[in-house]
C-alpha positions as CSV (number, residue, x, y, z in Angstrom):
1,X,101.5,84.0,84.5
2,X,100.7,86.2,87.8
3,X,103.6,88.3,89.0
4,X,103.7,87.6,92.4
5,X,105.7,90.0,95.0
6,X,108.7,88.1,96.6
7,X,108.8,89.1,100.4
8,X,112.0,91.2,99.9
9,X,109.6,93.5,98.2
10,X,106.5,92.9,100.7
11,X,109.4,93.6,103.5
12,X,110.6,96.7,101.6
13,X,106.8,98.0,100.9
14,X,105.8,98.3,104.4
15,X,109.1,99.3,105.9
16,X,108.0,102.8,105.2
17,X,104.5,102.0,106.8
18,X,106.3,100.8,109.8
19,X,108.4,103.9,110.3
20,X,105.5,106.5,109.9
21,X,103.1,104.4,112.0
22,X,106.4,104.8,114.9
23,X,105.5,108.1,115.0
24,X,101.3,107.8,114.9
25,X,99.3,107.3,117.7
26,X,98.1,104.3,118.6
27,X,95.1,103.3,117.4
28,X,93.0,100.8,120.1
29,X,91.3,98.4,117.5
30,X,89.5,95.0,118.4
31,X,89.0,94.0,121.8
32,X,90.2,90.5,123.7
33,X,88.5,87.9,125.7
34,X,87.5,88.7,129.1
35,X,87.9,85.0,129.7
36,X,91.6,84.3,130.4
37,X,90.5,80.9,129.7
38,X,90.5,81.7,126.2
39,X,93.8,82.7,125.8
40,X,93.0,85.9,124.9
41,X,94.3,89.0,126.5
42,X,91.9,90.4,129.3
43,X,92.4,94.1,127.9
44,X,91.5,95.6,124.5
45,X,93.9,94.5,121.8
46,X,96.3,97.0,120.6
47,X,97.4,97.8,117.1
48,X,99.4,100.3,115.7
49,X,98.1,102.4,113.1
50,X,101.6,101.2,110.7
51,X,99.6,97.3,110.4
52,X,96.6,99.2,108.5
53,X,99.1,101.2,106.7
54,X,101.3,97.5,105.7
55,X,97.5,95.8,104.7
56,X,96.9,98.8,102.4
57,X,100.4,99.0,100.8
58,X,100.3,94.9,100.5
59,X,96.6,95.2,98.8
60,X,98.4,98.3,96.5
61,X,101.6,96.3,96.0
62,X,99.6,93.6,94.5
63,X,97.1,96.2,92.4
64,X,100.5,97.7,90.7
65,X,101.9,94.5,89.7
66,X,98.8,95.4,86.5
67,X,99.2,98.9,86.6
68,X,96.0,99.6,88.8
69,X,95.6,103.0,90.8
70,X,96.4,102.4,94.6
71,X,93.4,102.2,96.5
72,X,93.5,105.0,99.4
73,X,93.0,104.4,102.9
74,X,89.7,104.3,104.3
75,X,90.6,105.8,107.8
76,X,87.2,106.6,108.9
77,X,86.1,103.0,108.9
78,X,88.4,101.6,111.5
79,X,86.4,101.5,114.4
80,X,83.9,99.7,112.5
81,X,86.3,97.4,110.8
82,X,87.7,96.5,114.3
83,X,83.9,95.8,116.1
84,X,82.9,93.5,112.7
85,X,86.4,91.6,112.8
86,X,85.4,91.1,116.4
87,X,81.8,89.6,116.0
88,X,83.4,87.9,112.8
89,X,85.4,86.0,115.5
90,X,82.8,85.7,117.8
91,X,80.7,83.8,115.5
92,X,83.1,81.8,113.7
93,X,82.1,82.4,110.7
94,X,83.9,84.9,108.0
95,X,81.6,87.7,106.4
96,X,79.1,87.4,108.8
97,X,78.7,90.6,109.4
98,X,79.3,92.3,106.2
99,X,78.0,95.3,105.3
100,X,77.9,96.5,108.8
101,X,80.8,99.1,108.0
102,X,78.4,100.1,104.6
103,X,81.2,98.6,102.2
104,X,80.7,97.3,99.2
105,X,83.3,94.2,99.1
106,X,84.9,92.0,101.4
107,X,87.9,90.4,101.7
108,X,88.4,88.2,105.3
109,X,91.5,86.3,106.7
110,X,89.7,84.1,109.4
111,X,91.1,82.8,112.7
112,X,94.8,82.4,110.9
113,X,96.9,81.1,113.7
114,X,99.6,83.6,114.7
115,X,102.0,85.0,117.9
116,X,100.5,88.5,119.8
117,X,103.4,90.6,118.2
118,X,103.2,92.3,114.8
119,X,105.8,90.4,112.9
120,X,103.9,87.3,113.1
121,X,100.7,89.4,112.3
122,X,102.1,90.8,109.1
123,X,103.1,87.6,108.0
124,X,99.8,86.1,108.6
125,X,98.7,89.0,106.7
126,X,101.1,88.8,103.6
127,X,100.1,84.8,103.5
128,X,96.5,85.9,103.3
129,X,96.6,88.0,101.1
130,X,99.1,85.6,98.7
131,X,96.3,83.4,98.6
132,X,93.7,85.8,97.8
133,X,95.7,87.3,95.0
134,X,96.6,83.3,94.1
135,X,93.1,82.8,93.1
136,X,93.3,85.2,90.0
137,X,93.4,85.7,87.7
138,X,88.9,84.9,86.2
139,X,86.2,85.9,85.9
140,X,84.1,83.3,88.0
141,X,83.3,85.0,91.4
142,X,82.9,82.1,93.5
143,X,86.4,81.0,92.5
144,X,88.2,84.3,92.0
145,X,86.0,86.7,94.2
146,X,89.1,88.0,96.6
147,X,91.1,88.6,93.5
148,X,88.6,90.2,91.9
149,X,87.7,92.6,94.9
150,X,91.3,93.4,94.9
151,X,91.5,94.2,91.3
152,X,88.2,96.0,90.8
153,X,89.2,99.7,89.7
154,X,85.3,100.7,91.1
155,X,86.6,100.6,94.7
156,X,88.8,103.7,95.7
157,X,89.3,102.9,99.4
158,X,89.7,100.0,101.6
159,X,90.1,99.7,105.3
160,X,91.4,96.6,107.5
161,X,90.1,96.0,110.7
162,X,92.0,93.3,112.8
163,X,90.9,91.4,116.1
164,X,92.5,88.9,118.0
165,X,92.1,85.6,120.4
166,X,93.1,82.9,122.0
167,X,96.0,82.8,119.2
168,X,93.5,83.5,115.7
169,X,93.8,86.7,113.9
170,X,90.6,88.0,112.0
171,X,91.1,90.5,109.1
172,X,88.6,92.2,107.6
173,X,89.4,94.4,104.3
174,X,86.4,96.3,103.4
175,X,86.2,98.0,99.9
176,X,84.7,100.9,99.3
């Protein structure tokens, strides 16, 4: 049986996150729809650096449920991250632009509905990543791949990139 984290922990987990990324810059990731049509703001999206900091603790949270090393934060990716969760969107399609950012996995939450404020987005994100870490654990990449990019002790960093519209968030996690 999978030991799953109960959201008390997931809460408890990024608290910290959220308190250190009150004190970071802001870091302008993604951009919105110039169409107000869309329903997407007109102005580039803004995220604080504390929802990259809750992804990486969630994805490490997960890792230390089986004793693996906690990946580190791959902070020099994030402008990339944000420009291929963008096109991601754009196209519709998840991993369609992978390998852009030169990583080596990829794990995608695509166009999950959610509110434009960070507590919906974190729960979008700890839903996604439940099911990612639901489909372990195997061997068989086509069913198990997310879990197994998660759990692969080659990878040392990973980096989330967020972006969105007209009510969709798209997550990239890149592993490095």
């Amino acid at each position: 049986m999978k030991p799953r984290i109960s959201p008390q922990e997931s809460f408890r987990i990024g608290l910290p996150g959220l308190v250190v990324g009150c004190l970071l810059p802001l870091v302008f990731l993604g951009c919105g729809s110039d169409d107000p049509a869309s329903g997407g703001p007109s102005s580039p999206l803004q995220f604080s650096a504390s929802l990259d900091s809750f992804c990486v603790q969630n994805i490490n949270a997960y890792r230390s449920t089986l004793g693996l090393p906690d990946l580190k934060v791959w902070s020099d990716s994030q402008e990339c991250l944000a420009r291929q969760a963008r096109d991601d969107a754009a196209s519709g399609k998840a991993h369609a632009h992978f390998g852009a950012c030169g990583e080596r996995a990829q794990n995608t939450c695509p166009g999950w509905r959610t509110a434009d404020n960070d507590s919906s987005r974190r729960s979008v994100l700890r839903s996604c990543l439940g099911s990612m870490w639901d489909e372990g654990p195997g061997a068989d990449y086509s069913k198990h791949g997310h879990y197994l990019n998660m759990t692969n002790t080659k990878y040392t960093k990973v980096g989330c990139g967020f972006h969105q519209s007209g009510g969709e968030l798209w997550v990239n996690m890149d592993f490095r």
